[in-house]
C-alpha positions in Angstrom: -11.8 -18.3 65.1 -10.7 -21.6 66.5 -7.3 -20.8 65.3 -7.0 -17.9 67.2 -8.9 -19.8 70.5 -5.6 -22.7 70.3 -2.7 -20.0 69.7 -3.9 -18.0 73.0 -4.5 -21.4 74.9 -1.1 -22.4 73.8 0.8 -19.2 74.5 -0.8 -18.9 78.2 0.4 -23.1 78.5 4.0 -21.8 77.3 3.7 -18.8 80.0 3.0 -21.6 82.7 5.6 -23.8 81.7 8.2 -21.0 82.3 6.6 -19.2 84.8 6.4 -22.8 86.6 10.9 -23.8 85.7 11.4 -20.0 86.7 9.7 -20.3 89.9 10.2 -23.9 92.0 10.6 -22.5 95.5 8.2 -24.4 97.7 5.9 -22.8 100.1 4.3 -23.4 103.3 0.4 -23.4 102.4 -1.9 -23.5 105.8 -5.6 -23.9 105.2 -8.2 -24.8 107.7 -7.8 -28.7 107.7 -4.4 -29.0 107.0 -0.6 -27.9 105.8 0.6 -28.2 102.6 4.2 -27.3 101.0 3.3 -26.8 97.3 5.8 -25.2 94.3 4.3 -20.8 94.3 3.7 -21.9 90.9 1.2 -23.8 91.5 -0.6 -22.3 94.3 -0.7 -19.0 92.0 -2.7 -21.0 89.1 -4.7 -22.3 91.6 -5.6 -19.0 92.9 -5.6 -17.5 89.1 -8.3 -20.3 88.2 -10.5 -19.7 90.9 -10.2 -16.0 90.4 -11.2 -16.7 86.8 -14.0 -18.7 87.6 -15.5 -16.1 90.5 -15.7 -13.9 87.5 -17.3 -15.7 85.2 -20.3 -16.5 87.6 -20.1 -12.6 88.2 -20.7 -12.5 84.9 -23.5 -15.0 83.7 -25.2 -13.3 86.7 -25.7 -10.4 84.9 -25.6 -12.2 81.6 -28.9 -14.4 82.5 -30.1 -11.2 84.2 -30.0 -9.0 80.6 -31.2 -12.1 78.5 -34.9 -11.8 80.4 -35.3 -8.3 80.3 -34.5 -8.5 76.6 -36.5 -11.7 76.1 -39.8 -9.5 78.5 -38.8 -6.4 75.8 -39.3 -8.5 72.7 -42.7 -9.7 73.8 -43.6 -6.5 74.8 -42.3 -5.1 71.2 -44.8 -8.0 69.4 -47.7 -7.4 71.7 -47.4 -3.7 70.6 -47.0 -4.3 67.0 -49.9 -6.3 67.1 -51.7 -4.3 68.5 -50.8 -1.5 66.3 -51.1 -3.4 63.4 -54.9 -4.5 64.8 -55.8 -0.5 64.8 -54.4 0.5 61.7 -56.2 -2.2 59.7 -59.3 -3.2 62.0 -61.5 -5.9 60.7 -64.8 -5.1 59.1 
């Protein structure tokens, strides 16, 4: 699995390399504070990452949100075993 983990990180580092020589026209970038003029190369990863990382925290989100209903269901599933288990075979 770790095999498989370096070869995709290593092809999408070869894609940036070329995508990076095959694009080196500068742009103008204008945020609040100040002006940059930074290769389209670059400010496209940027954007890329950040896109990347929006979704992930999208994702935990809802992640973290189905790990405690399922952890609230489990508990629920032993208290009614128990439960079950204390009426089928009641002590005497």
């Amino acid at each position: 699995m770790r095999l498989i983990t370096y070869l995709i990180f290593l092809l999408v580092l070869v894609i940036g390399i070329t995508f990076s020589y095959l694009n080196p026209t500068l742009v103008v970038f204008n945020y609040y504070i100040d002006v940059k003029i930074v290769p389209v190369s670059l400010l496209m990863t940027i954007s890329f990452g950040v896109g990347i990382m929006l979704s992930f925290l999208a994702n935990l989100v809802i992640f973290l949100r189905f790990k405690t209903k399922n952890y609230y269901l489990k508990k629920q599933l032993k208290d009614s075993e128990q439960r079950l288990s204390e009426l089928m075979n009641p002590s005497k």
